[in-house]
MARBADREN-309585 format. One record per residue (C-alpha): residue in three letters; x, y, z. Coordinates in nm, 4 decimals. Last residue first. Layout:
<r type="ALA" x="X" y="Y" z="Z"/>
...
//
This chain:
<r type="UNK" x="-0.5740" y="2.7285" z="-12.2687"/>
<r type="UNK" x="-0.5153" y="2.4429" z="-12.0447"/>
<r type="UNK" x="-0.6004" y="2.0812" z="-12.0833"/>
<r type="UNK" x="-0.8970" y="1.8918" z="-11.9118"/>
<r type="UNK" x="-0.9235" y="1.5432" z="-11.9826"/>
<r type="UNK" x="-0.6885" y="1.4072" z="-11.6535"/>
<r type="UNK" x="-0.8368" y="1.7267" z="-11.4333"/>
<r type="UNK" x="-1.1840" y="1.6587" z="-11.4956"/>
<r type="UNK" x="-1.1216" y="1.3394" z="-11.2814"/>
<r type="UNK" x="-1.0353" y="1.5416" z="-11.0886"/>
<r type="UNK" x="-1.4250" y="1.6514" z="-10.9662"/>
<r type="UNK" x="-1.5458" y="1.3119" z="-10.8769"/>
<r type="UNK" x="-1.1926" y="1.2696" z="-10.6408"/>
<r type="UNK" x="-1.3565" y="1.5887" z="-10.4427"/>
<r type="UNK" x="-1.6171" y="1.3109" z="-10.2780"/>
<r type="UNK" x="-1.3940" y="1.1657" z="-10.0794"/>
<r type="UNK" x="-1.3412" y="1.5046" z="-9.8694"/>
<r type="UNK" x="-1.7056" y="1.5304" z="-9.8413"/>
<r type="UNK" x="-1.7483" y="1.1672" z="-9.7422"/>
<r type="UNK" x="-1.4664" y="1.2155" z="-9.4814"/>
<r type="UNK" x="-1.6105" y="1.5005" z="-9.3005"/>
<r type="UNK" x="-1.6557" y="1.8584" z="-9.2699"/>
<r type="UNK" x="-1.6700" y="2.1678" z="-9.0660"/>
<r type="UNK" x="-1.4179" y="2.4314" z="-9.0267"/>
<r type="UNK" x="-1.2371" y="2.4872" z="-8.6745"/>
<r type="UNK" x="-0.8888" y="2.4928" z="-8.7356"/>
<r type="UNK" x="-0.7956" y="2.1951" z="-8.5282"/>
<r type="UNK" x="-1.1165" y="2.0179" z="-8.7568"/>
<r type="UNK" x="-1.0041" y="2.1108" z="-9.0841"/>
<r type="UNK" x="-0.6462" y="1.9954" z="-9.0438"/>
<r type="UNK" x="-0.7789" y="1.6659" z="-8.8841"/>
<r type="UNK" x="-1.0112" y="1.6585" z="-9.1866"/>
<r type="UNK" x="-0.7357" y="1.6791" z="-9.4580"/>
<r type="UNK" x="-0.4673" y="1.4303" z="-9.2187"/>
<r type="UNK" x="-0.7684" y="1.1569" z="-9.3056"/>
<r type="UNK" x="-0.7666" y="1.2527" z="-9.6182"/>
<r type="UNK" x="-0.4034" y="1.2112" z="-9.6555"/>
<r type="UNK" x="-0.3599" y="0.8928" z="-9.5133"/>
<r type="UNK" x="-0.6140" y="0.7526" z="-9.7110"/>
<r type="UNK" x="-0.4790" y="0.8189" z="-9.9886"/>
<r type="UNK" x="-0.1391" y="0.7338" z="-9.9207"/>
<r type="UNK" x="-0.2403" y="0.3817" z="-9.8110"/>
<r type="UNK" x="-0.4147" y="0.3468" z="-10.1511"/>
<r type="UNK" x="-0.1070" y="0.3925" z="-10.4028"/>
<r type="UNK" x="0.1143" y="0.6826" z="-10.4687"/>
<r type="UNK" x="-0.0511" y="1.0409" z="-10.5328"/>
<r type="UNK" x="0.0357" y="1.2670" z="-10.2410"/>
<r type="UNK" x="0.4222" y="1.0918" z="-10.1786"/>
<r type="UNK" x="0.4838" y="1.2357" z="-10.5532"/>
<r type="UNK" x="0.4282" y="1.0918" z="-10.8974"/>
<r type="UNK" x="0.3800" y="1.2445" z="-11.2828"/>
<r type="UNK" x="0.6367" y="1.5053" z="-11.3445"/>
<r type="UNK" x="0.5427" y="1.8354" z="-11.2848"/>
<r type="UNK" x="0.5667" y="2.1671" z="-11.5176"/>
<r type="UNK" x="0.5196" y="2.5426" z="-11.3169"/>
<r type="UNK" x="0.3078" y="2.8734" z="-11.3440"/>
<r type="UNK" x="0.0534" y="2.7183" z="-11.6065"/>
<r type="UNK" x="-0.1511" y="3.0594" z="-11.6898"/>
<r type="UNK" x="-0.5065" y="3.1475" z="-11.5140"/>
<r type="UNK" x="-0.3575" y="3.3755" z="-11.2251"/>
<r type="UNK" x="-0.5293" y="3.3434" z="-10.8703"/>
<r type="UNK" x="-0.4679" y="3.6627" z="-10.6604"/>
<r type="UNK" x="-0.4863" y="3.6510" z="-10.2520"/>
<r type="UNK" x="-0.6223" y="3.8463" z="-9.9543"/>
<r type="UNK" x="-0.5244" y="3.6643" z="-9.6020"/>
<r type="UNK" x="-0.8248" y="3.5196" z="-9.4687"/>
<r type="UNK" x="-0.6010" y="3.4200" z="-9.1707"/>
<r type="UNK" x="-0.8248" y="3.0944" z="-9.1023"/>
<r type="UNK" x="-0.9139" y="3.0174" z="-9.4625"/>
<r type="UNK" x="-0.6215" y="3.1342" z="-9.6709"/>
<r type="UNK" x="-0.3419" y="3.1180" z="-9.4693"/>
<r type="UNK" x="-0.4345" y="2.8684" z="-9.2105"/>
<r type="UNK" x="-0.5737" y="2.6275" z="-9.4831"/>
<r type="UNK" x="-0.3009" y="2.6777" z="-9.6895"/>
<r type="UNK" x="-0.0447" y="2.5425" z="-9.3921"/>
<r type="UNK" x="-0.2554" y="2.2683" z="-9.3689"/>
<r type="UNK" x="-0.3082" y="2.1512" z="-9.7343"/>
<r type="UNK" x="0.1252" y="2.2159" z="-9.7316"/>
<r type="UNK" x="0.1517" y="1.9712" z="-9.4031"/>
<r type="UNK" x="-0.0516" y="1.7694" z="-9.6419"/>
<r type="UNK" x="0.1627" y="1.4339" z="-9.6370"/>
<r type="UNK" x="0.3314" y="1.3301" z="-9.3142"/>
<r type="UNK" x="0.1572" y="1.5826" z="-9.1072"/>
<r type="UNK" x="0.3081" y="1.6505" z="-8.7686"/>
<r type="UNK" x="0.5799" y="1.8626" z="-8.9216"/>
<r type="UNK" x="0.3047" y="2.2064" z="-8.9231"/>
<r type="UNK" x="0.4945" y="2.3785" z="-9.1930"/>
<r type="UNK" x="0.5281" y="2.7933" z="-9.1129"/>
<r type="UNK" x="0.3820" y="2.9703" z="-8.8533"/>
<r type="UNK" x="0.1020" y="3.2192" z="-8.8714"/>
<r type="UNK" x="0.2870" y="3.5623" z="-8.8417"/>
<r type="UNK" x="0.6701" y="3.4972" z="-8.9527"/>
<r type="UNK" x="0.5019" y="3.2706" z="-9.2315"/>
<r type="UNK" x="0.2933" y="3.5102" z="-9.3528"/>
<r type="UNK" x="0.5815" y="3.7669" z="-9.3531"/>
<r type="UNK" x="0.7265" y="3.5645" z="-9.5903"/>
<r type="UNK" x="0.4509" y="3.7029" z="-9.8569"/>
<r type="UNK" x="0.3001" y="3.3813" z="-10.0574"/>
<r type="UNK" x="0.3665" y="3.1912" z="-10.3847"/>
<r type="UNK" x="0.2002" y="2.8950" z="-10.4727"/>
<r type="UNK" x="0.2287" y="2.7154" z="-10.7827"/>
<r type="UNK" x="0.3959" y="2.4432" z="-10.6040"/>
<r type="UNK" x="0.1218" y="2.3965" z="-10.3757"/>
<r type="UNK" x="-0.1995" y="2.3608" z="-10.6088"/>
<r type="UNK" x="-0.4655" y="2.5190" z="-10.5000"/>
<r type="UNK" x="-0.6306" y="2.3229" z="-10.2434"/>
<r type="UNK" x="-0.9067" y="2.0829" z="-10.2517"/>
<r type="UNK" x="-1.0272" y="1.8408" z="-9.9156"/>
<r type="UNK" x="-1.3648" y="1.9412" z="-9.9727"/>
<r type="UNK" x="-1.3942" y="2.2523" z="-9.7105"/>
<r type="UNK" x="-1.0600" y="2.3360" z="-9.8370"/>
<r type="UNK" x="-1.3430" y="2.4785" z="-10.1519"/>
<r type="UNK" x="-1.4600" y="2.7428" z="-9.9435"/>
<r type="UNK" x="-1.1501" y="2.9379" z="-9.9428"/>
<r type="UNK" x="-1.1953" y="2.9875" z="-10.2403"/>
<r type="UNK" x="-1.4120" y="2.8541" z="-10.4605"/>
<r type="UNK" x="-1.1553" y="2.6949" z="-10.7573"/>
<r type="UNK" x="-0.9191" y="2.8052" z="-11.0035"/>
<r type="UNK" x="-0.5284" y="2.6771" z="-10.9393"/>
<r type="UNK" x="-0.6006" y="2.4592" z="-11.2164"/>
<r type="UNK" x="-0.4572" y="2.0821" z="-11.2259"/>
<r type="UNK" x="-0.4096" y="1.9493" z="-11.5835"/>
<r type="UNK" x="-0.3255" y="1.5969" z="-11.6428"/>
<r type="UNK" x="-0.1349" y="1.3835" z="-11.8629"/>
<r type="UNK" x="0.0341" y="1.6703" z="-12.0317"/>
<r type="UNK" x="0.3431" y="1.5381" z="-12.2524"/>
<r type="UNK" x="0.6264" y="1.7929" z="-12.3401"/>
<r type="UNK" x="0.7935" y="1.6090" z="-12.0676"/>
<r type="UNK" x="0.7957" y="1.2985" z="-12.2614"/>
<r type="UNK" x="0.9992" y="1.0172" z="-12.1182"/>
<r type="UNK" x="0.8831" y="1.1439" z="-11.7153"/>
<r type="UNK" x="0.5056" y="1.2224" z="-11.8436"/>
<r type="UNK" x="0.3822" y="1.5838" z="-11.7295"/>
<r type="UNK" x="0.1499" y="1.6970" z="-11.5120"/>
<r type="UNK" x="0.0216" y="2.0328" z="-11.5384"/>
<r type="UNK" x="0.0638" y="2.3406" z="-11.3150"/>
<r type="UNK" x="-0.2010" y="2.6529" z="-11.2521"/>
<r type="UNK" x="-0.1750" y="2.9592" z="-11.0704"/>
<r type="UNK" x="-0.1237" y="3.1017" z="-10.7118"/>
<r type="UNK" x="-0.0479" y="3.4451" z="-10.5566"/>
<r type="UNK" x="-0.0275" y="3.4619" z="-10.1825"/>
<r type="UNK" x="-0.0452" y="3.8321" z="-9.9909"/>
<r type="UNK" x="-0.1996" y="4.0409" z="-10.2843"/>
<r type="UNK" x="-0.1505" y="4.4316" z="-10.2716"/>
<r type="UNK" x="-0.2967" y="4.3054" z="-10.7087"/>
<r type="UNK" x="-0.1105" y="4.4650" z="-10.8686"/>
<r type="UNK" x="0.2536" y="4.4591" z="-10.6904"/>
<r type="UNK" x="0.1537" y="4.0324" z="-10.5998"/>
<r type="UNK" x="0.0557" y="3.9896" z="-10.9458"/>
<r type="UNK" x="0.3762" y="4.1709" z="-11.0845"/>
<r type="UNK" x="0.5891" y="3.9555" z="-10.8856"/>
<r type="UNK" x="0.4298" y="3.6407" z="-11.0117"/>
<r type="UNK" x="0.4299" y="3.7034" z="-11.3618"/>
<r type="UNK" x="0.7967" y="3.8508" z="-11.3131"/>
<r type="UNK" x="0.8961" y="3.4456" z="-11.1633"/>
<r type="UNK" x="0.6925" y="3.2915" z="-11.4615"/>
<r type="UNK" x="0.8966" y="3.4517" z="-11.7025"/>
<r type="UNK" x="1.1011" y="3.2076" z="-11.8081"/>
<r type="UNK" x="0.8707" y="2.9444" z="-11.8746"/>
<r type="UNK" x="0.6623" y="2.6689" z="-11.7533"/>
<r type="UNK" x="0.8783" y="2.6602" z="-11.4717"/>
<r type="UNK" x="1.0352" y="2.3273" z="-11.3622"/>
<r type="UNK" x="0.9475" y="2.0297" z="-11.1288"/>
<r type="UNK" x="1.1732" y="1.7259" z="-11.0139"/>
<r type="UNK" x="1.3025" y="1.8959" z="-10.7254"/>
<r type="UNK" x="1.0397" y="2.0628" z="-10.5926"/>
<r type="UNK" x="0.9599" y="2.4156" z="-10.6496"/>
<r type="UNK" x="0.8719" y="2.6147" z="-10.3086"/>
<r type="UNK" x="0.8082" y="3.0290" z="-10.3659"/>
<r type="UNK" x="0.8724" y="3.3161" z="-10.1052"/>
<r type="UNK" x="0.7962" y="3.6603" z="-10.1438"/>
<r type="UNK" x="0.9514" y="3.9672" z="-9.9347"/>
<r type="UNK" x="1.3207" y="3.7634" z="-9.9655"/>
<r type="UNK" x="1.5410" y="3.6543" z="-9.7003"/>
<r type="UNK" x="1.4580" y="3.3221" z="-9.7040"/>
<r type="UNK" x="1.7144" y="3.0901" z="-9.4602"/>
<r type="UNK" x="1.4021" y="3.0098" z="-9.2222"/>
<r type="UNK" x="1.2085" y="2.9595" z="-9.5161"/>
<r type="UNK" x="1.4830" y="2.6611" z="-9.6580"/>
<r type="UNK" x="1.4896" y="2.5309" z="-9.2657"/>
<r type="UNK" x="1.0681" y="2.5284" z="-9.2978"/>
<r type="UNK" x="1.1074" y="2.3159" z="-9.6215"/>
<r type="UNK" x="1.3272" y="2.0752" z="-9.5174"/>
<r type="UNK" x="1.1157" y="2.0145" z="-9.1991"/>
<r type="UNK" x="0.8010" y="1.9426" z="-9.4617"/>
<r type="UNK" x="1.0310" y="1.6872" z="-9.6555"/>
<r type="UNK" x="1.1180" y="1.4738" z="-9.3497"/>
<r type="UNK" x="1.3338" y="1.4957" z="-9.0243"/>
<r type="UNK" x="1.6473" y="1.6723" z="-9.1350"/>
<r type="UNK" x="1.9805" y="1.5140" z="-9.2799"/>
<r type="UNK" x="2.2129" y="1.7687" z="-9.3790"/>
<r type="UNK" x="2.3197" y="1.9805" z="-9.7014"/>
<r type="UNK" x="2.3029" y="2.3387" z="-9.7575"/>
<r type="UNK" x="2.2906" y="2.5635" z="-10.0434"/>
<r type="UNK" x="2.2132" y="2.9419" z="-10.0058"/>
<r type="UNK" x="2.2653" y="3.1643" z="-10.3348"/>
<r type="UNK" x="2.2610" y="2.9175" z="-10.5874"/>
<r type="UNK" x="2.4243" y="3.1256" z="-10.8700"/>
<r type="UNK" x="2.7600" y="3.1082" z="-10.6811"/>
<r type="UNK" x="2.9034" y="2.8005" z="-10.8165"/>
<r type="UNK" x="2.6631" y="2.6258" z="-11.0381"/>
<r type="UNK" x="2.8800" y="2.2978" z="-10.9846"/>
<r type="UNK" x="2.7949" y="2.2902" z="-10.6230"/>
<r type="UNK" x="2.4125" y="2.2010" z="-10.6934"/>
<r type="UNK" x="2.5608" y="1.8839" z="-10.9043"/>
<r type="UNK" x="2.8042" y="1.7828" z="-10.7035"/>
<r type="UNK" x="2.5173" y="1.8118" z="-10.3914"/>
<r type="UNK" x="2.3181" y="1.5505" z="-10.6018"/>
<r type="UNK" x="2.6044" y="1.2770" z="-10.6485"/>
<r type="UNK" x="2.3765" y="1.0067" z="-10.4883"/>
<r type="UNK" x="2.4767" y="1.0339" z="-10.1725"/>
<r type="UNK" x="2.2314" y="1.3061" z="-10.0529"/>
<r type="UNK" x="2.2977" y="1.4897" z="-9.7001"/>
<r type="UNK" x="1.9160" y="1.6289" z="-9.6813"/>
<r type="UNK" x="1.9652" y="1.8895" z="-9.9570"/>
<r type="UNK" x="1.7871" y="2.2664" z="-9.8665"/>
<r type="UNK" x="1.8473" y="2.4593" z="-10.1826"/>
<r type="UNK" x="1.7975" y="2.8146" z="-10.1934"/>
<r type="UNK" x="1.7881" y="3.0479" z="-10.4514"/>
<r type="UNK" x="1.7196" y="3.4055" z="-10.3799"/>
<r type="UNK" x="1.5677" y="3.5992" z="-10.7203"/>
<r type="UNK" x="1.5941" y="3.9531" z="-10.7734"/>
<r type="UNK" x="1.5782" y="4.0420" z="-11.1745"/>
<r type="UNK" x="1.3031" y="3.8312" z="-11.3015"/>
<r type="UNK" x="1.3889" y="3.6657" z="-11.5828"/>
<r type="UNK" x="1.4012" y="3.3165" z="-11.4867"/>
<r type="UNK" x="1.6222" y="3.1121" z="-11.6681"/>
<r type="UNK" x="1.7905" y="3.0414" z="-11.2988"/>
<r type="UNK" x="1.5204" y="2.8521" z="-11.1846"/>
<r type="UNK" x="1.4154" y="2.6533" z="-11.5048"/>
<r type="UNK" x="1.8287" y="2.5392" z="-11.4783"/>
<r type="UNK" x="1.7808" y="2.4616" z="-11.1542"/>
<r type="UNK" x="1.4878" y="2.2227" z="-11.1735"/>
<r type="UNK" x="1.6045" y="2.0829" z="-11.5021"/>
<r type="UNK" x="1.9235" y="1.9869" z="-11.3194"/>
<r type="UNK" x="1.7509" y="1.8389" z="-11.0421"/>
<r type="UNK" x="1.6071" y="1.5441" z="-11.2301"/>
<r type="UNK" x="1.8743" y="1.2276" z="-11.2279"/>
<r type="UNK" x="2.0519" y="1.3749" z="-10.9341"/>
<r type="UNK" x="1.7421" y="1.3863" z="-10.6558"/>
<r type="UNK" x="1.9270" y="1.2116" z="-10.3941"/>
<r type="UNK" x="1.7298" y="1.3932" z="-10.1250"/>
<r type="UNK" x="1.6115" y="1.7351" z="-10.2563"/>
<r type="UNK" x="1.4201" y="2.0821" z="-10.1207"/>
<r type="UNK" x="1.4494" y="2.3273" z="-10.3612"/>
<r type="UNK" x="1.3189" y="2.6865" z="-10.2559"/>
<r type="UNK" x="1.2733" y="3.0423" z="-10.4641"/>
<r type="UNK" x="1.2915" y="3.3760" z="-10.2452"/>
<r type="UNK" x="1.1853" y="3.6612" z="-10.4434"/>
<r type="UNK" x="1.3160" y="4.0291" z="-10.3855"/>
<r type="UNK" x="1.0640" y="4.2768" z="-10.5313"/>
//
């Protein structure tokens, strides 16, 4: 099974190296790596050209935003599964890519997600927060919770059939797209209990108030285009249940 693996980085040079090196530790035998850059200056696209031909698709040019990075990196996927790992994330361990593989070849899955943990930027052996990919499915979106997006893995031909990154969200374009997948499409999926992928502490999701608002407002407008019932106080109410997440570790 031919797995397409996606970085999408704007001057991301102090971190990317851990990305690609977890990348291409993998064992799995038929991995596509792409890296979408959005015309860094910071010495990042050095860095990605300095492992030669092991990145199989690099490109570098400004786009419109993180979300149209990632649907130009799809676009360039060739592979029957596609994965997104950010730029300042890395595998668990090297054998998170056959885990995955062998889940979706099990299981006739169509998306396959697990769990990540957050880690802190001086000590990355340092879990601040555990965030599980288990949860009631698809019922849960309901809330405003999603598995978490960098642990998941879905067929491509998902995207070919329900469209890939709806652009018009500036921060869960990635809530939306699951939302379509899992809740509108039903499409059949496998949860694994294992920490697929290690995350430093931060992202555009989880900085300051205005970002938190933003988002759950974007969370019901999602819900609402799609047709599933909610509202704000149920969406509000999810940040009860993470706090779980900062005490929690995994087994």
């Amino acid at each position: 099974m031919k797995v397409s693996l996606i970085t999408v980085c704007y001057n991301a040079a102090p971190l990317i190296r851990s990305c690609i090196d977890s990348v291409l530790a993998q064992d799995h035998p038929d991995i596509e790596y792409i890296i979408v850059d959005g015309n860094s200056n910071d010495g990042t696209q050095d860095i990605v050209k300095s492992y030669g031909g092991r990145i199989a698709k690099f490109i570098s040019e400004k786009d419109k935003g993180l979300y149209d990075a990632m649907n130009k990196g799809i676009g360039m996927a060739t592979g029957e599964v596609v994965g997104i790992i950010n730029a300042d994330d890395f595998y668990a361990s090297p054998g998170v890519i056959s885990r995955v593989a062998r889940e979706f070849t099990d299981k006739q899955a169509d998306a396959v997600f697990g769990d990540i943990v957050y880690v802190r930027e001086g000590d990355l052996e340092k879990v601040i927060r555990y965030f599980p990919g288990k949860g009631n499915w698809p019922a849960d979106f309901t809330r405003g919770l999603m598995p978490p997006h960098p642990s998941f893995f879905v067929r491509r031909r998902l995207y070919e059939q329900i469209g890939v990154f709806d652009t018009s969200y500036k921060i869960c374009a990635d809530f939306d797209l699951m939302v379509r997948f899992l809740y509108k499409g039903a499409a059949p999926f496998s949860y694994v209990p294992e920490t697929f992928l290690r995350m430093r502490a931060g992202g555009s999701s989880t900085q300051g108030l205005r970002s938190t608002l933003t988002i759950n407002q974007e969370m019901l407008r999602s819900l609402r285009s799609h047709g599933v019932r909610s509202n704000l106080l149920k969406i509000y109410a999810k940040y009860f249940s993470k706090v779980f997440q900062l005490i929690a570790r995994p087994s």
